[in-house]
N, C-alpha and C positions, 0 to 999 in steps of 0.2 A: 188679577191677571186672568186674562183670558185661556181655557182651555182646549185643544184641539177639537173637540165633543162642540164647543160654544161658538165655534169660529164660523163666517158661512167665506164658501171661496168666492173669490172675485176672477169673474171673467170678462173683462177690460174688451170694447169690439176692438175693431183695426180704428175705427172712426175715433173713438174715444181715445185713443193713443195719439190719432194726430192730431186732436185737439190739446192734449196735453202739452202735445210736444212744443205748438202752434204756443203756446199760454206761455211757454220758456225760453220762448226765442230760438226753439230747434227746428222751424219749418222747412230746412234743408236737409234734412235725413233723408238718409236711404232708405229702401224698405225693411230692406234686412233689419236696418237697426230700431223703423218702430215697429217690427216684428219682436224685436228682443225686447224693447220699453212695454211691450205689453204685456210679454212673459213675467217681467219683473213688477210689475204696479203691485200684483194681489199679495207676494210675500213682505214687499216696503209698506203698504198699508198695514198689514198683517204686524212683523216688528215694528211699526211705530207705534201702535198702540200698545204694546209692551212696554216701553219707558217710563220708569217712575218717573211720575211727577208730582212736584210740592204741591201740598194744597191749600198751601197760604201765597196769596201772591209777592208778597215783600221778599220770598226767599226766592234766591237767584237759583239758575238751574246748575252754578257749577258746584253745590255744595250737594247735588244728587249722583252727580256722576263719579266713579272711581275709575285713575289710570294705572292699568296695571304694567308692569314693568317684564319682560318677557325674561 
């Protein structure tokens, strides 16, 4: 797992957001909002690399994930 110290931050342009956005079928946002997908990319990058993952391919991922019951 990666460490705060290990991490570098991501700074997403405005460009790169609307290409993102462009790549999922969201080429109708508003600014605001890929103002806000930009804000969000470096911490989603950031926690998806945190996900265990199996390192055998035959194991499915739902025998990595626990649901917890509130």
């Amino acid at each position: 797992m990666m460490t705060k110290s290990q991490t570098k931050k991501v700074e997403p342009t405005i460009d790169e957001a609307n290409a993102f956005a462009q790549r999922h079928g969201l080429s109708g946002l508003k600014p605001e909002y890929i103002a806000r997908l930009r804000e969000l990319i470096g911490p989603v990058a950031f926690y998806g690399q945190q996900v265990r993952r199996s390192p055998q391919k035959e194991h499915s991922p739902a025998f990595e994930f626990t649901v917890y019951k509130p």
